[in-house]
N, C-alpha and C positions, 0 to 999 in steps of 0.2 A: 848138367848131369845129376845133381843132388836132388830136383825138384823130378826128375823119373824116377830116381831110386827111392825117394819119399812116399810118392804116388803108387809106385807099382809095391814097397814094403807092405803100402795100410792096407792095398785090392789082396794080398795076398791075405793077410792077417784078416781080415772080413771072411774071405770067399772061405775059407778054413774054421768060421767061427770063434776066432780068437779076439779075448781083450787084451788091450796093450801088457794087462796083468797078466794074462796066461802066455803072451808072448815072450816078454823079460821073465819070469819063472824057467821058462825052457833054455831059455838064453843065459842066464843068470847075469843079468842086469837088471837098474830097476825099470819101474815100468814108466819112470820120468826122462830114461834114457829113449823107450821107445818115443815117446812124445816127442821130443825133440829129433829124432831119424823121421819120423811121417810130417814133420813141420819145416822139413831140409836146415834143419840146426846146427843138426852132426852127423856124423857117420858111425856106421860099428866099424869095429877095428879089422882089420881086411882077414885075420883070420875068420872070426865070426861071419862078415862077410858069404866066406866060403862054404863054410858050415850051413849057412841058409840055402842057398845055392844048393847044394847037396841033398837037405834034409825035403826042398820042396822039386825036387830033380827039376834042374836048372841050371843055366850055365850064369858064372859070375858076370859076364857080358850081357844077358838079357835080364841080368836084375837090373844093371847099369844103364840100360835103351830102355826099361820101364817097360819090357812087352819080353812075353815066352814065344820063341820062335815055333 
């Protein structure tokens, strides 16, 4: 599960033109936080989670399958 949601985090953060810096700025964490979510290290906290899910319309479920249905 974590190595989709790793994978599908960075294709998201790419396809949008963002660096890990402009990603953790929006998010407000840093951007050693994103490094480790795209490296399956850690996770964001399931609020934030949701927030992405939302802010990229997308269900919490298909960030988790690593694929937008």
């Amino acid at each position: 599960m974590e190595e989709k949601f790793s994978k599908f985090i960075k294709e998201i953060r790419q396809k949008n033109n963002l660096t890990q810096k402009d990603l953790a700025k929006k998010y407000h964490v840093t951007y050693q936080a994103v490094s480790k979510w795209e490296k399956a290290k850690n996770l964001p906290d399931i609020s934030l989670i949701k927030q992405i899910a939302k802010d990229y319309n997308m269900s919490v479920e298909e960030i988790f399958d690593g694929k937008k249905n």
